[in-house]
C-alpha positions as YAML, in Angstrom:
chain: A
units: angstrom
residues:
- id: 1
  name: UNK
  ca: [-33.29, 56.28, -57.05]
- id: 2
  name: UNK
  ca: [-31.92, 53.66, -59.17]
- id: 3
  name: UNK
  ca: [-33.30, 50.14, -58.92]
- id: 4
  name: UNK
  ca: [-31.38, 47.48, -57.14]
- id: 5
  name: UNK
  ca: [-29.61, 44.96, -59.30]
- id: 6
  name: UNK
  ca: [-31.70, 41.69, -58.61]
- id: 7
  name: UNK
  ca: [-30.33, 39.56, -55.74]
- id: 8
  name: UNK
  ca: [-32.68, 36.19, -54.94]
- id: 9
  name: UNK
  ca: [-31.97, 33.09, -52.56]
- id: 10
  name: UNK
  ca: [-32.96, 29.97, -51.73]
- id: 11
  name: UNK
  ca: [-33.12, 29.23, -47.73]
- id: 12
  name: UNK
  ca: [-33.74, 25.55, -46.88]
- id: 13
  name: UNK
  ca: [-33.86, 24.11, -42.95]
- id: 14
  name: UNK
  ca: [-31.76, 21.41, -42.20]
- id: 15
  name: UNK
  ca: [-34.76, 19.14, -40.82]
- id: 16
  name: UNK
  ca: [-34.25, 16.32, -44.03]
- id: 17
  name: UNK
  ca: [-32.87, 15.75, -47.22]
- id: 18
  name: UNK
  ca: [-33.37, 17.82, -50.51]
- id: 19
  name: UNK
  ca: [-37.08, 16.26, -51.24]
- id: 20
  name: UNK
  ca: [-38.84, 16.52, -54.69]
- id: 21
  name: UNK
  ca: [-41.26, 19.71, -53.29]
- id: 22
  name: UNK
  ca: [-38.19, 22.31, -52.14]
- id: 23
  name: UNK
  ca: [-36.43, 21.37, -55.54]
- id: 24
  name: UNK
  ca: [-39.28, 23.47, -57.29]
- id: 25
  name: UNK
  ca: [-38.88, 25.79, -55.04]
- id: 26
  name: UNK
  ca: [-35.15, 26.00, -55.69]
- id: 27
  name: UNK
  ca: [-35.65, 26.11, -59.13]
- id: 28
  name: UNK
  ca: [-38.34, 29.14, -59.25]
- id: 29
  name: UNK
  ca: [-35.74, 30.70, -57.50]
- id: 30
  name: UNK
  ca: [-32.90, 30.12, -59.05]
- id: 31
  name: UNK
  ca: [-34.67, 30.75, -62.70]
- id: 32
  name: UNK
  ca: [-36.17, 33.85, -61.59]
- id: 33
  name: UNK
  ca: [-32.69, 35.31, -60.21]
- id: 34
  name: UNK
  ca: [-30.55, 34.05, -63.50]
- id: 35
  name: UNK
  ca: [-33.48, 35.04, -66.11]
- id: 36
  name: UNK
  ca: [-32.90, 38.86, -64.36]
- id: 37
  name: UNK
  ca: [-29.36, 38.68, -64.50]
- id: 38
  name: UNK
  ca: [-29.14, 38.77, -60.80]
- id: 39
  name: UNK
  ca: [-27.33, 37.29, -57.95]
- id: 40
  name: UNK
  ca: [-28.33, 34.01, -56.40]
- id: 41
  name: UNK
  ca: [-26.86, 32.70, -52.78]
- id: 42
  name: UNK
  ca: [-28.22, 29.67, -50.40]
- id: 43
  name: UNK
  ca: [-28.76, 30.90, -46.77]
- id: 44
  name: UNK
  ca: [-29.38, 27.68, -44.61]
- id: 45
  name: UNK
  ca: [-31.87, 28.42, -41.31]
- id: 46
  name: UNK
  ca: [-30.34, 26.03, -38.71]
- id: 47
  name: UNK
  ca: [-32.21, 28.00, -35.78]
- id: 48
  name: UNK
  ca: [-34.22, 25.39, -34.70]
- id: 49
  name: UNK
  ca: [-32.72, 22.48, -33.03]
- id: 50
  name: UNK
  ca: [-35.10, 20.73, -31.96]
- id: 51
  name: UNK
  ca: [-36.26, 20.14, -35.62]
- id: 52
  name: UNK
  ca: [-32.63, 19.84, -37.09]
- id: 53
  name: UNK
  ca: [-30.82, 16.32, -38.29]
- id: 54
  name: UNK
  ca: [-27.16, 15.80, -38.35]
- id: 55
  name: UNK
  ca: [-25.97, 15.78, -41.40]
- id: 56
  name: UNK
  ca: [-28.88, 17.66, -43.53]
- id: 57
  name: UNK
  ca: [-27.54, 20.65, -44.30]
- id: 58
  name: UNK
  ca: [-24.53, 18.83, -45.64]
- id: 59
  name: UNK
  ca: [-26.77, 16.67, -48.07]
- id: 60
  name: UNK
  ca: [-28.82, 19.69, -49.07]
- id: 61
  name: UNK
  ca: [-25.89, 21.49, -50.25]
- id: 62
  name: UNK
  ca: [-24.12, 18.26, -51.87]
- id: 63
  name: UNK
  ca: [-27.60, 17.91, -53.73]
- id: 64
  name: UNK
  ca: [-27.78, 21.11, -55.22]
- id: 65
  name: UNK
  ca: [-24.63, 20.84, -56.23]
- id: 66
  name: UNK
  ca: [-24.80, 17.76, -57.61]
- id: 67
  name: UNK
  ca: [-27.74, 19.38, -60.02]
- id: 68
  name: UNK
  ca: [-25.83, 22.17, -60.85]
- id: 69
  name: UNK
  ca: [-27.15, 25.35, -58.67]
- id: 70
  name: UNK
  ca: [-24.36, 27.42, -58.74]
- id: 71
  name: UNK
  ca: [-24.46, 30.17, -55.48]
- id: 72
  name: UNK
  ca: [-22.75, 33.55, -55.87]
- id: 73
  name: UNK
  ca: [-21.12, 33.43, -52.31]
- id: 74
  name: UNK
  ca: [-20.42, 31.14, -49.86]
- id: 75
  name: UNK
  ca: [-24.03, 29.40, -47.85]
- id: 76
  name: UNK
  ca: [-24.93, 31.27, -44.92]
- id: 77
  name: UNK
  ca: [-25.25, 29.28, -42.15]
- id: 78
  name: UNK
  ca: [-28.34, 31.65, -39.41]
- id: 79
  name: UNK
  ca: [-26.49, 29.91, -36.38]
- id: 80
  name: UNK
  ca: [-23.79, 32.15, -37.12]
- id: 81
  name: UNK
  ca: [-25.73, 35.17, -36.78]
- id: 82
  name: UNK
  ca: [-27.20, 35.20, -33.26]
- id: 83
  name: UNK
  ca: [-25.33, 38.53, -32.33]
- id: 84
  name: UNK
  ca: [-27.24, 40.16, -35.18]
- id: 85
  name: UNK
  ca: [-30.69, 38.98, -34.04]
- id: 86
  name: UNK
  ca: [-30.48, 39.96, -30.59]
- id: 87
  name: UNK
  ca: [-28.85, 43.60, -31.55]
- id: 88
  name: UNK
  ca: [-32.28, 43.80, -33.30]
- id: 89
  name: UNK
  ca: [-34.12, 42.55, -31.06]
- id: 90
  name: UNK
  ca: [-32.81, 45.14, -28.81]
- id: 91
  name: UNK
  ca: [-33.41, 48.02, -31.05]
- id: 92
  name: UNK
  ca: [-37.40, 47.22, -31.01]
- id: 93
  name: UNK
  ca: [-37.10, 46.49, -27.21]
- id: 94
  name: UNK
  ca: [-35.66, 50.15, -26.86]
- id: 95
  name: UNK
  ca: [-38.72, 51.58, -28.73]
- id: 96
  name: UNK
  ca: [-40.74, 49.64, -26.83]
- id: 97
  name: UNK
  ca: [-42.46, 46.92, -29.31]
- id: 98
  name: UNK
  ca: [-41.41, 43.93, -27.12]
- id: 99
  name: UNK
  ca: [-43.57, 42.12, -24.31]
- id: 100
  name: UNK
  ca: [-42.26, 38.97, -22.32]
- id: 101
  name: UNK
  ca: [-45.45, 36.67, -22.87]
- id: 102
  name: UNK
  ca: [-45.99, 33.10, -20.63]
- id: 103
  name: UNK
  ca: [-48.37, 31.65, -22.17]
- id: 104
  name: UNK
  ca: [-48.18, 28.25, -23.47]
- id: 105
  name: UNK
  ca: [-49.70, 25.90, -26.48]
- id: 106
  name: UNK
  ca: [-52.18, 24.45, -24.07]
- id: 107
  name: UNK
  ca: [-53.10, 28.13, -22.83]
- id: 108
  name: UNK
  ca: [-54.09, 28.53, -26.11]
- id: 109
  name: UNK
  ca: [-55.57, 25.65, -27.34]
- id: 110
  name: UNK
  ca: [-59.61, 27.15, -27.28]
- id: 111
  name: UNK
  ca: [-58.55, 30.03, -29.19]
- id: 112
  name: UNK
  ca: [-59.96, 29.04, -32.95]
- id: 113
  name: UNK
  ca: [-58.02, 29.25, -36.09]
- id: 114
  name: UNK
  ca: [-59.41, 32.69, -38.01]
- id: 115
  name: UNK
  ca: [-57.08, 32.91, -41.04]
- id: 116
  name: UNK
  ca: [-54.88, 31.83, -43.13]
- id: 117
  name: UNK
  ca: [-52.10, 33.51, -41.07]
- id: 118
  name: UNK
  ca: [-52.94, 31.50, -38.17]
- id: 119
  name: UNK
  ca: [-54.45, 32.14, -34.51]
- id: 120
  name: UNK
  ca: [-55.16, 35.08, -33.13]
- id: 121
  name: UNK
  ca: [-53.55, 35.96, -30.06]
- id: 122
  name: UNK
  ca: [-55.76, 38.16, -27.55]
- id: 123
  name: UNK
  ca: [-53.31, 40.05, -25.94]
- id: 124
  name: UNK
  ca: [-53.33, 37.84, -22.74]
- id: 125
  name: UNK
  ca: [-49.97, 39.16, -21.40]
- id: 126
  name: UNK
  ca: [-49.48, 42.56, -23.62]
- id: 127
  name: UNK
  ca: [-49.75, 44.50, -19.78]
- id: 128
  name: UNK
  ca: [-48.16, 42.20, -17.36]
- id: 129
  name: UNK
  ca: [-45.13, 43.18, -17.51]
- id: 130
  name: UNK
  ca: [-43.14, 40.28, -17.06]
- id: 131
  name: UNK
  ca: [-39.39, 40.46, -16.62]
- id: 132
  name: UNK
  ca: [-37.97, 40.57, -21.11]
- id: 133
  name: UNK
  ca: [-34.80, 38.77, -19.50]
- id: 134
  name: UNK
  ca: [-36.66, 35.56, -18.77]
- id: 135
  name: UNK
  ca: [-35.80, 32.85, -21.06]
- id: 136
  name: UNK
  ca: [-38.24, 30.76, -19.93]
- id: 137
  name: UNK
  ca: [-40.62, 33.16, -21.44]
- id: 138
  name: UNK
  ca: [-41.58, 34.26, -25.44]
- id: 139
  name: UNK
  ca: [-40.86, 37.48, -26.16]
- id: 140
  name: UNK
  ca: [-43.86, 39.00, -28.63]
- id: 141
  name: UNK
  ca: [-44.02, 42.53, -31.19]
- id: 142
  name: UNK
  ca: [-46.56, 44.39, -30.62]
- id: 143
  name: UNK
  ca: [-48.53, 44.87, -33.66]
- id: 144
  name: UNK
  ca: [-51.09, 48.23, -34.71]
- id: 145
  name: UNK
  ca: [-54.11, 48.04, -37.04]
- id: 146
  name: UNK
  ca: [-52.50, 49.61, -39.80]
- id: 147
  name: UNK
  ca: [-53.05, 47.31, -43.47]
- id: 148
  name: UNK
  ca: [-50.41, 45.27, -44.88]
- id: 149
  name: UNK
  ca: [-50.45, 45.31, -48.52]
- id: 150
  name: UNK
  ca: [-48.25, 44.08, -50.65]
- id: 151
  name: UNK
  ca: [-48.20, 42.53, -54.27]
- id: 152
  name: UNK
  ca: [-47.30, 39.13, -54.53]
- id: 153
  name: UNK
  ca: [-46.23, 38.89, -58.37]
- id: 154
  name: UNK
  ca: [-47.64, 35.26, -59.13]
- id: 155
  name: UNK
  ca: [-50.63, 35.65, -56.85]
- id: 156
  name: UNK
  ca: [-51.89, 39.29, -57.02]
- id: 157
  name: UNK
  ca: [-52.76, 42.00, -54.11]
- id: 158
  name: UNK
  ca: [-52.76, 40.94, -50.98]
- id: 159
  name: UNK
  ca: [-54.40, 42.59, -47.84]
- id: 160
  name: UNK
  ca: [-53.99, 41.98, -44.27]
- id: 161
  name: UNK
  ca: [-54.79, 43.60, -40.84]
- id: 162
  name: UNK
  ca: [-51.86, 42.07, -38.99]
- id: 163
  name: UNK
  ca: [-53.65, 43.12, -35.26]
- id: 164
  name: UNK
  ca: [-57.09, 41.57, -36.55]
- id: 165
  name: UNK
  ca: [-55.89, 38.66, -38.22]
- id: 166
  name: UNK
  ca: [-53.12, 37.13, -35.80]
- id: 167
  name: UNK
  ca: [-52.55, 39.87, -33.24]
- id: 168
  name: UNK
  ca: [-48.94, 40.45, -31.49]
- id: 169
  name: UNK
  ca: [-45.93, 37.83, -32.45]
- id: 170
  name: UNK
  ca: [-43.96, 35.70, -31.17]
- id: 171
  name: UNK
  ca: [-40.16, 37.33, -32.25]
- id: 172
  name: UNK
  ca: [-38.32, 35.84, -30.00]
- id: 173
  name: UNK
  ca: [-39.02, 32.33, -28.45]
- id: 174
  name: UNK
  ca: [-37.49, 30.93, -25.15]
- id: 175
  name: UNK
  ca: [-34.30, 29.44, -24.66]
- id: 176
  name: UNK
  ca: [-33.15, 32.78, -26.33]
- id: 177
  name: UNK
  ca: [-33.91, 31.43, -30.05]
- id: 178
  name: UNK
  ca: [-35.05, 34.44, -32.90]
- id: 179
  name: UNK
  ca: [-38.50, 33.90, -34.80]
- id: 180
  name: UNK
  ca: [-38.63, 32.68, -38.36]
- id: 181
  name: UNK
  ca: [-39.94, 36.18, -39.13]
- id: 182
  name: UNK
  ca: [-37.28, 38.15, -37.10]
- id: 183
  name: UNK
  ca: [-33.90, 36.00, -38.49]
- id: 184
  name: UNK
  ca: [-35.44, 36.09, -42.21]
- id: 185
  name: UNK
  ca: [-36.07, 39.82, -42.04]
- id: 186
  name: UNK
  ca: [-32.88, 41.12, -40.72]
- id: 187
  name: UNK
  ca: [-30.45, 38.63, -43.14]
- id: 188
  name: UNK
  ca: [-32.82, 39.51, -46.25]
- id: 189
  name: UNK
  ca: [-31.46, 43.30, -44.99]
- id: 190
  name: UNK
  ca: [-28.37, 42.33, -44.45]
- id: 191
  name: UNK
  ca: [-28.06, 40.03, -47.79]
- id: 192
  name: UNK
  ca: [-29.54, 42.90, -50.02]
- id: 193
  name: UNK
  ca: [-32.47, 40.36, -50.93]
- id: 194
  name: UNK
  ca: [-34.65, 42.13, -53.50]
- id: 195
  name: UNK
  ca: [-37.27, 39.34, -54.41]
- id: 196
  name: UNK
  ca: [-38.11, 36.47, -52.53]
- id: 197
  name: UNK
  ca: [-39.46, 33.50, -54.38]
- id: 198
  name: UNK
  ca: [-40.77, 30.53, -52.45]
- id: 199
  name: UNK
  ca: [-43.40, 28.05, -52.02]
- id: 200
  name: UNK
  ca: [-46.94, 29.52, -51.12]
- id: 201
  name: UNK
  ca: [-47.11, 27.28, -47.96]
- id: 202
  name: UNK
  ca: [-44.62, 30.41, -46.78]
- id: 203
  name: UNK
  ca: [-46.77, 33.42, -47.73]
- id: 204
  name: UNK
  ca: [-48.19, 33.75, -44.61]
- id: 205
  name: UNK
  ca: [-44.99, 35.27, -43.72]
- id: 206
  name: UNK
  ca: [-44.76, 37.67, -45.63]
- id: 207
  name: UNK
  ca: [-46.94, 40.14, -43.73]
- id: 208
  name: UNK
  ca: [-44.81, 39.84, -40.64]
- id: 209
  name: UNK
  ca: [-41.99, 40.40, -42.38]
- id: 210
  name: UNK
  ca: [-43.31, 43.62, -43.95]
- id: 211
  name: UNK
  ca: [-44.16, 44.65, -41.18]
- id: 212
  name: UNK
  ca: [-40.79, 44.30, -39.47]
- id: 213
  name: UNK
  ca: [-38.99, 45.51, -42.59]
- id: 214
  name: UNK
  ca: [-41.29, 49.32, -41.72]
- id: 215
  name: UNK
  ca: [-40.80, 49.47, -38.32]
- id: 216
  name: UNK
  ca: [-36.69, 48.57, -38.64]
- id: 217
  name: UNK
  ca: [-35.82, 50.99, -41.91]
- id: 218
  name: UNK
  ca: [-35.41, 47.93, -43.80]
- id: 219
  name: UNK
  ca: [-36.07, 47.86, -47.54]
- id: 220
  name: UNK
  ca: [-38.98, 45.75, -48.30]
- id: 221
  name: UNK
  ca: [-38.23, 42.99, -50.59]
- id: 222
  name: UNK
  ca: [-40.78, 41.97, -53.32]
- id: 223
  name: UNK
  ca: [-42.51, 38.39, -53.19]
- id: 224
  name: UNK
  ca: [-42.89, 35.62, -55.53]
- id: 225
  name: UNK
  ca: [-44.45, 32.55, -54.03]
- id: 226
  name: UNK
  ca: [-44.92, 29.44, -55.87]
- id: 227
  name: UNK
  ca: [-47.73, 26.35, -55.79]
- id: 228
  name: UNK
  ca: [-46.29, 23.23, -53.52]
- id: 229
  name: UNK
  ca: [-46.40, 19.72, -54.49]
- id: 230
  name: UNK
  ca: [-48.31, 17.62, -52.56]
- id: 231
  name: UNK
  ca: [-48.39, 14.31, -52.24]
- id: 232
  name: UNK
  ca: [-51.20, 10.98, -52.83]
- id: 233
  name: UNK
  ca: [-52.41, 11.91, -49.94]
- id: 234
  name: UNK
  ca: [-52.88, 15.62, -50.28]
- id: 235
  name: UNK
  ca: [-50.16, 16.90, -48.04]
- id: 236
  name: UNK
  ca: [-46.92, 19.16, -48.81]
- id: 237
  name: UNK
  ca: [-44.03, 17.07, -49.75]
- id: 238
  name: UNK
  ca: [-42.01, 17.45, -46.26]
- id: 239
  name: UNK
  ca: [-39.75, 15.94, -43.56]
- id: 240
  name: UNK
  ca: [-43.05, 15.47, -41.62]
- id: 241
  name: UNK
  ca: [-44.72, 14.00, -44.69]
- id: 242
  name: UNK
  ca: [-42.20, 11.42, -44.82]
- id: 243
  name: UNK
  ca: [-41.17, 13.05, -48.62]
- id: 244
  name: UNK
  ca: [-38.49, 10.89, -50.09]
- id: 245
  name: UNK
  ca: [-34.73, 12.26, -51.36]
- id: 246
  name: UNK
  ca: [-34.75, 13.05, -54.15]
- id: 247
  name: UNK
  ca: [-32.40, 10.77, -56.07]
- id: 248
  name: UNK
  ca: [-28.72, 11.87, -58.49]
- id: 249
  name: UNK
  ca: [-30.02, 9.35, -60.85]
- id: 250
  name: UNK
  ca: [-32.21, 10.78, -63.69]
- id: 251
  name: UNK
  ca: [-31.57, 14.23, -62.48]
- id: 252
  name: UNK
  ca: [-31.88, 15.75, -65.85]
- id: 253
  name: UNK
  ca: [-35.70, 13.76, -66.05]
- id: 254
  name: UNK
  ca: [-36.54, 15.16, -62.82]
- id: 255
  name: UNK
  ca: [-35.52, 18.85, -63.31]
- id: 256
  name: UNK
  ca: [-37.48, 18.57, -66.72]
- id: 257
  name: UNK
  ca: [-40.33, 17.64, -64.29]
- id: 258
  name: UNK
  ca: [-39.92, 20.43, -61.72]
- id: 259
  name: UNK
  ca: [-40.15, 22.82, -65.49]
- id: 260
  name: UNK
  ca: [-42.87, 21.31, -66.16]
- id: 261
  name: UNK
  ca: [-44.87, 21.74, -62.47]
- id: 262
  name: UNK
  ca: [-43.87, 25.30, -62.52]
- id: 263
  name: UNK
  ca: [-45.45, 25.44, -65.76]
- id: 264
  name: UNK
  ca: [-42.34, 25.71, -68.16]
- id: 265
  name: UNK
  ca: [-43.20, 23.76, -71.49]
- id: 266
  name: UNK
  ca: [-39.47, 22.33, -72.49]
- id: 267
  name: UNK
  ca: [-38.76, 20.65, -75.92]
- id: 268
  name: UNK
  ca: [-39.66, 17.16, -76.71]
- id: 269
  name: UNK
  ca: [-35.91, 15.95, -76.52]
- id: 270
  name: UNK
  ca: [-34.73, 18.12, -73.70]
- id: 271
  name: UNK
  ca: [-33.94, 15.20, -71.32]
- id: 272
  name: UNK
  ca: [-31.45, 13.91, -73.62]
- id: 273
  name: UNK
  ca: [-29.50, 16.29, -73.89]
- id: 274
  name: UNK
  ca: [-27.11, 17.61, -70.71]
- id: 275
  name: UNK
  ca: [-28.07, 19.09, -67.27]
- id: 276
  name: UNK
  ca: [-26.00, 21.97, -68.19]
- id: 277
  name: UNK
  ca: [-28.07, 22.53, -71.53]
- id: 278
  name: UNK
  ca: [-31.04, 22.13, -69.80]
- id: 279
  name: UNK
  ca: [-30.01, 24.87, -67.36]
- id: 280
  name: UNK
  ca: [-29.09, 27.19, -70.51]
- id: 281
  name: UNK
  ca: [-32.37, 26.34, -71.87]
- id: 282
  name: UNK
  ca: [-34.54, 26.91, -68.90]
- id: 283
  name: UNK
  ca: [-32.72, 30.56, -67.77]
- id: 284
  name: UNK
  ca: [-33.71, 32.12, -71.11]
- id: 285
  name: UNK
  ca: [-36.70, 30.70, -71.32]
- id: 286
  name: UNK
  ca: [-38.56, 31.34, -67.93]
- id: 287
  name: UNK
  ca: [-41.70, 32.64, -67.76]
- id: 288
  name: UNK
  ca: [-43.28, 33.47, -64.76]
- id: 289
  name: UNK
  ca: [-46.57, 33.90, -66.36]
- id: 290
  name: UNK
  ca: [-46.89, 30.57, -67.02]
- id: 291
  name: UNK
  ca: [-46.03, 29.06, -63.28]
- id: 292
  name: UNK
  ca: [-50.09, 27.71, -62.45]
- id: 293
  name: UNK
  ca: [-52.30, 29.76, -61.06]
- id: 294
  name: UNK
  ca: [-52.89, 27.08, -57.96]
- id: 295
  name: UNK
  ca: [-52.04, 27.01, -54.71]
- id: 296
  name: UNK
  ca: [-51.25, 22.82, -54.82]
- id: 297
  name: UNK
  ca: [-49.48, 20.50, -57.65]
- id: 298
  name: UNK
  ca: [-49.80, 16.93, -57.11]
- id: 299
  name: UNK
  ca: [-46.83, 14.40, -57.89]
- id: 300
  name: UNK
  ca: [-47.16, 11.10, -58.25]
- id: 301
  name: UNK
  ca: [-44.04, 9.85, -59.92]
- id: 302
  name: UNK
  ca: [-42.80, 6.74, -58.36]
- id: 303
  name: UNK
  ca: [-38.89, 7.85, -59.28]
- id: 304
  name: UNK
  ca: [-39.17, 10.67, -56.61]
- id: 305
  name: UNK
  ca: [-42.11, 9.61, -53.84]
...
């Protein structure tokens, strides 16, 4: 079988501006998708209103642009792609996988926190049968015991027992709205995504999504997760963090400092010279090798926070 030309993307949610943090992570995966001669496209996840603000997705793309990311097709927006999460859902309803669960946050509260892919659930509802047409209600995959292994290529092998670690998932939540893990998987499918390359905040993930890719035919895409940047205080650069936009001024200085975090050593007179230059210079030269082996890079520049 012949190996599939390399297709990458970079899949921001519309809850803030572009901040300093997802920059790096657009740039691992841009780099890593140019340096491979591959395809690169921008999928935003608007399927969660609740967390959404007018006008973000708008700024996000604007941003990139502004710094030069260049996307090989037009950004795909996940609220346009309901039908194609509930036509999946309803394949692993139909070989039975899917359980209406009621149980709440507060249900849950006493149940402690086992791994890094979260709590475990304990099966409270896997045989109550309640009614799969109540949105009122999550909807939750049933998982096995079988091992989840997968390579991550900055971070090594990693193992998990997806029915010991977190138990069954939430796919489908109520008011009829599709699970990180089920809308990622089935556009990654659809997009022909063969490496995902994101922040390691994000691995967790990537288990579930394995998982999902197996029991739907899917091809299993390959994963690449990068440090985040954290702030003074120690937490990820984010909308709830209260991370700044970044700004169009100096953008040549800060994409030399997003190289730099991700471990790529640039020449001394680099941020003279043109963003477009520095883009030339920084596709031939990645080197994924030298990203840090950390989970957490802290940033302290007063230009971006």
């Amino acid at each position: 079988m012949n190996k599939p030309s390399y297709v990458g993307r970079f899949a921001p949610s519309p809850t803030g501006p572009l901040h300093y943090g997802s920059l790096v992570a657009a740039t691992a995966s841009y780099l890593q998708a140019r340096h491979n001669h591959g395809k690169w496209f921008v999928r935003v996840e608007d399927i969660d209103p609740p967390r959404e603000i007018q006008g973000a997705a708008e700024n996000i793309l604007s941003t990139l642009k502004f710094y030069q990311f260049k996307w090989d097709q037009e950004p795909l927006f996940q609220s346009s792609r309901f039908k194609d999460y509930r036509f999946t859902l309803d394949r692993l309803i139909q070989l039975q996988h899917v359980y209406a669960c009621s149980c709440t946050r507060k249900d849950l509260e006493h149940i402690p926190q086992k791994t890094d892919l979260g709590k475990r659930y304990p099966g409270i509802c896997a045989n109550k049968e309640l009614p799969l047409t109540d949105t009122n209600l999550n909807l939750r995959l049933r998982v096995d015991e079988k091992v989840v292994s997968y390579n991550d290529l900055h971070y090594g092998l990693q193992t998990h027992n997806l029915q010991n670690e977190i138990g069954d998932i939430v796919i489908y939540r109520k008011f009829n709205l599709p699970s990180y893990s089920l809308a990622v998987s089935v556009d990654d499918a659809m997009q022909g995504i063969t490496e995902i390359v994101r922040g390691i905040d994000l691995m967790p993930f990537a288990p579930v999504q394995i998982y999902l890719c197996k029991l739907l035919g899917f091809r299993v895409p390959n994963f690449l997760h990068v440090p985040v940047i954290i702030n003074q205080q120690g937490q990820k650069l984010s909308k709830q963090t209260k991370a700044s936009a970044i700004t169009k001024d100096d953008c040549v200085e800060i994409l030399v400092q997003a190289l730099h975090d991700l471990g790529q050593e640039t020449p001394k007179d680099i941020a003279k010279k043109s963003l477009s230059h520095l883009w030339s210079w920084a596709i031939e030269n990645w080197d994924v090798e030298k990203i840090p082996k950390v989970k957490k890079i802290p940033y302290y520049n007063n230009i971006i926070e």
